[in-house]
Structures are given as C-alpha cells and as structure tokens.
C-alpha positions in Angstrom: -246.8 208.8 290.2 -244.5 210.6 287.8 -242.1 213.2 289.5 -242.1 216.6 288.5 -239.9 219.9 289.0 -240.8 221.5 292.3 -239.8 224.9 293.6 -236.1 225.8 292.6 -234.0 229.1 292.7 -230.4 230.4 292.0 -229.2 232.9 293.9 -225.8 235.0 293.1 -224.4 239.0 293.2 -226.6 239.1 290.7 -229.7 238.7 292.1 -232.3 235.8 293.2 -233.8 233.8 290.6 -237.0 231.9 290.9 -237.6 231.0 287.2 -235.2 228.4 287.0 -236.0 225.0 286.8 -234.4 221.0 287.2 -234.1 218.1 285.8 -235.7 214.4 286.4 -231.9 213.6 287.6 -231.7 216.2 290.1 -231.6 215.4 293.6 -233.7 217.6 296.2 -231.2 219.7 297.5 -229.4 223.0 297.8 -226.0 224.1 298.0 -223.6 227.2 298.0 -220.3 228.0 296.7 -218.3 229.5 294.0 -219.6 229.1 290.2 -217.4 227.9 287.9 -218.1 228.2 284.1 -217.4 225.0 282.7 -217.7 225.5 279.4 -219.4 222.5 277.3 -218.4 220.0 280.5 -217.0 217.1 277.7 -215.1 214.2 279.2 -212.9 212.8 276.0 -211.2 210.0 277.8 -209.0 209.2 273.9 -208.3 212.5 273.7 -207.6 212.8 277.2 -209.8 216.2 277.6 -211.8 216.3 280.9 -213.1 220.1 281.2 -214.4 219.1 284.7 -210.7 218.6 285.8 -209.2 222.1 283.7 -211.3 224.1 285.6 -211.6 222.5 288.9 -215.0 222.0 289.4 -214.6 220.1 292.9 -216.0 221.7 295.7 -218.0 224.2 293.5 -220.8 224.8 291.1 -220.4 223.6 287.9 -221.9 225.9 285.0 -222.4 223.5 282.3 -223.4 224.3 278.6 -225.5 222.7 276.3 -224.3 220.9 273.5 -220.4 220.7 272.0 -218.1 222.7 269.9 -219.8 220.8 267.1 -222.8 222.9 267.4 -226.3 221.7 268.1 -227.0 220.0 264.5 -223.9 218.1 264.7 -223.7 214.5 263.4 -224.8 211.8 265.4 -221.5 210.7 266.5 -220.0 214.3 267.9 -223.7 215.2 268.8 -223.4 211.9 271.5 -220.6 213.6 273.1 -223.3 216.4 274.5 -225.1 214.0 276.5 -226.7 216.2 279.0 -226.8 213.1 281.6 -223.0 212.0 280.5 -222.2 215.6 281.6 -224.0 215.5 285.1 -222.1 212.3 285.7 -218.6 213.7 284.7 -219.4 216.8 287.0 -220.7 214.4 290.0 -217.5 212.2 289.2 -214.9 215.2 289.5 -216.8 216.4 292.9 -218.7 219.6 292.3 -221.3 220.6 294.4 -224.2 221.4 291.9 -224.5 221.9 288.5 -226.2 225.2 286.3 -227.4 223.8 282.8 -228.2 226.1 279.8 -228.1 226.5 276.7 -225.9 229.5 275.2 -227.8 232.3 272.9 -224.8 231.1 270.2 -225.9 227.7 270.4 -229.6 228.7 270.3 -228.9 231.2 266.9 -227.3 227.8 265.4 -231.0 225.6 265.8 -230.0 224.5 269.5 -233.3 224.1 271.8 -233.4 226.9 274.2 -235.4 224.9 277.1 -233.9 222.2 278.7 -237.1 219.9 279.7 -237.5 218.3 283.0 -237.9 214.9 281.3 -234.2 215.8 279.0 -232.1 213.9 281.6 -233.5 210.9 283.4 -232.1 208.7 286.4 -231.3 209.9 289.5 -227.7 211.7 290.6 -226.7 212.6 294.2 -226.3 216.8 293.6 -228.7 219.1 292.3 -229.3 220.5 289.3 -231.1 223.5 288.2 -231.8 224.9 284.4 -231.3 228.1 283.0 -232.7 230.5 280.2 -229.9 231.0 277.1 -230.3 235.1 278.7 -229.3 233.8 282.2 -226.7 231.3 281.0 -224.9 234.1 279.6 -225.3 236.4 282.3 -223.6 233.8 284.8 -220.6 232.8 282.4 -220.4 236.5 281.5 -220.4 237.3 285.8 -217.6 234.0 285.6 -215.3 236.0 283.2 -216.2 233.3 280.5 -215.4 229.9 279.9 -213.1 228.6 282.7 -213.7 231.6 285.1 -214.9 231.7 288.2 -217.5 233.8 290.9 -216.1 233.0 294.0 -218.5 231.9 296.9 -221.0 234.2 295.1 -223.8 231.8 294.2 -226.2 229.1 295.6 -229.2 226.8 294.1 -231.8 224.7 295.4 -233.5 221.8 293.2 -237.1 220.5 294.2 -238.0 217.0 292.1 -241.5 216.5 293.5 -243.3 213.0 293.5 -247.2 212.6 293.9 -248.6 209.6 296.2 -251.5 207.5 295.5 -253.7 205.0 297.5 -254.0 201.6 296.5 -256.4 198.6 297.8 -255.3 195.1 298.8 -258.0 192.5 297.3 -257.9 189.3 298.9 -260.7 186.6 297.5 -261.4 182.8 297.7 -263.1 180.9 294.8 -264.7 177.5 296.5 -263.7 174.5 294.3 -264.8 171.3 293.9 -262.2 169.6 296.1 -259.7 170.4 299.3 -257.1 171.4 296.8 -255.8 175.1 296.6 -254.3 177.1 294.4 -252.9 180.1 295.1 -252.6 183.5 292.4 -251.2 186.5 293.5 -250.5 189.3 292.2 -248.9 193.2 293.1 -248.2 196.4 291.7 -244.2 196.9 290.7 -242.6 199.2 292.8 -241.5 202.4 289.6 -237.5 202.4 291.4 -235.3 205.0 290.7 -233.2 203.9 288.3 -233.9 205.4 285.0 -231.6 204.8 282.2 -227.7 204.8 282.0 -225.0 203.8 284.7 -225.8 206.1 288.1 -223.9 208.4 289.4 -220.7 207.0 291.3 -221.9 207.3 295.3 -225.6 206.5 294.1 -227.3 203.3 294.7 -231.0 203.6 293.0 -234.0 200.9 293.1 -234.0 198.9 289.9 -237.8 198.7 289.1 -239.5 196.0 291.2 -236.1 195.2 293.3 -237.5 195.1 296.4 -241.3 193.9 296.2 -240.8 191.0 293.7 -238.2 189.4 295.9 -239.8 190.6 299.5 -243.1 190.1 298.4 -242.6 186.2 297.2 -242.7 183.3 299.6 -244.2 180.1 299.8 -247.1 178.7 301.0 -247.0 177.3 304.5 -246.9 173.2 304.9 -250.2 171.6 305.6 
C-alpha cells in the first residue's frame, strides 16, 4: 500500500510545532541539534559551490530552501539545479542530521508553490525530513540570523512516513489433463521496494522493485 506522512513535529526556542509535515524520502526518525540555515542547499560541482560544506551542515540540521537564486519560474536548465531530492542527497552526503524544507515568502511572491507535497520528493534517504510553511521557514532562518546562521542545539524534528498492510491469498489449483504430463504456471505479486527514482542516498541500500521475490520465489520443479 502507498506510504503516507505520519505524525511529525519541529521543536525549537521558539516553540513546538505539530503542523509540519515530510516527504515520501524521509526516513522515520527524529533527531536534535543546532539548525543551520542553509540557504538554497545547491551543490555546483563546475563551479565548485557546495552550500552544504560553507556552512557546515555536518552534525546538524540542515534548513534548506526551496528553489534557486533563479527564482521559482526559472528556465528549465537553472530550474534543475533546485531539485528538492538532489538537495536531500547533498545534505545526507555532507553529514547533517535532518533536514527543514520550505519555501521562502520571497520565493512564494515570485509564483513559487508554497506547499511542499509529500509525493514532491520520492525514494528513500537515511535522515528525516520535515516540511515547513513559507511563515515558519522564515521564522527559523530569521531565529538562524539568516542565510548561513545558526541556532545552536536549539531545535529537534521527528519524521513519521507511514505504510498501510494488506492481506493477500495464496491460490493453488490443479487442471486434470488428458495425459501424466504437467505443466506448471505460477504466478506472485511484486514486492513495491524502496527504491523510488534517482541514485540513493550514499549509506542507503533500498529494494529495487521485485528484488527479492522474483529471484527467491523461482525454482525448479523437483526430478521425477
């Protein structure tokens, strides 16, 4: 069954925050530690800009913003750089403990989509991640001192990404024929995996879809 965004909070000097959100990527988890606004959170490796390096986000919470410099209705090719799930994986890669997406009121004034969607980033990363309204984005990089600044050992999130179970039936059946040969069909449902779209996270091993039952659930008949 499809996952969906379970019970998450953000908690700061601020106050605690319940109407927050995740992403499909997020891992179920929470952490604690100093906040660090981000900025946009672009890696440029050929023009050797890496914000998650400038401002240090290992060992803390990464407060990402939507978008680029280029603004929300960028062209396609500076729009690419904004890739929500490229900038979960630049975070992951430079060691922070969590990430805090949002979009900023200047980017929503400019056409930008105030709501990040659960469904917006895909996949599966191995910290959580928890959304934010424009208003609460810029409360927290206001509460960092702006771009680059930080809230030391002030904060904590927790990400829930929920998945439903079902029951299913084994059928087994046997169609008499007119001789002592058999044939055997089988079928099975594919396992959904974890993979999603995109290169994981480093640290992250998902389940391609069907991995594990296609090859464990194939063998051959025995020898009469």
């Amino acid at each position: 069954l499809e996952p969906s965004a379970g019970d998450c909070a953000l908690r700061w000097s601020g106050g605690h925050w319940q109407d927050v959100s995740t992403v499909k990527a997020s891992a179920t988890a929470g952490v604690r530690g100093s906040l660090v606004a981000a900025g946009y959170g672009l890696v440029i490796e050929s023009h050797d800009q890496n914000d998650f390096e400038e401002y240090a986000v290992a060992g803390k919470i990464a407060l990402i913003r939507r978008y680029t410099m280029f603004g929300p209705k960028a062209d396609p090719q500076f729009a690419a750089l904004g890739n929500l799930r490229t900038k979960l994986k630049g975070a992951a890669a430079a060691g922070a403990l969590g990430v805090v997406l949002g979009t900023h009121p200047e980017d929503v004034a400019k056409g930008g989509e105030a709501v990040i969607d659960f469904e917006d980033v895909p996949g599966t990363f191995s910290i959580p991640v928890v959304t934010v309204s424009p208003e609460r984005f810029q409360q927290l990089e206001d509460a960092c001192g702006g771009e680059g600044g930080v809230l030391d050992g002030q904060a904590g999130i927790r990400a829930a990404v929920t998945t439903g179970t079902a029951v299913t039936r084994n059928v087994l059946g046997i169609v008499r024929g007119a001789t002592d040969e058999a044939a055997v069909v089988g079928a099975h449902y594919d396992h959904p995996g974890s993979a999603g779209q995109g290169p994981p996270s480093p640290g992250v091993h998902p389940t391609p879809p069907a991995a594990h039952d296609h090859p464990s659930g194939t063998a051959p008949p025995p020898a009469p």
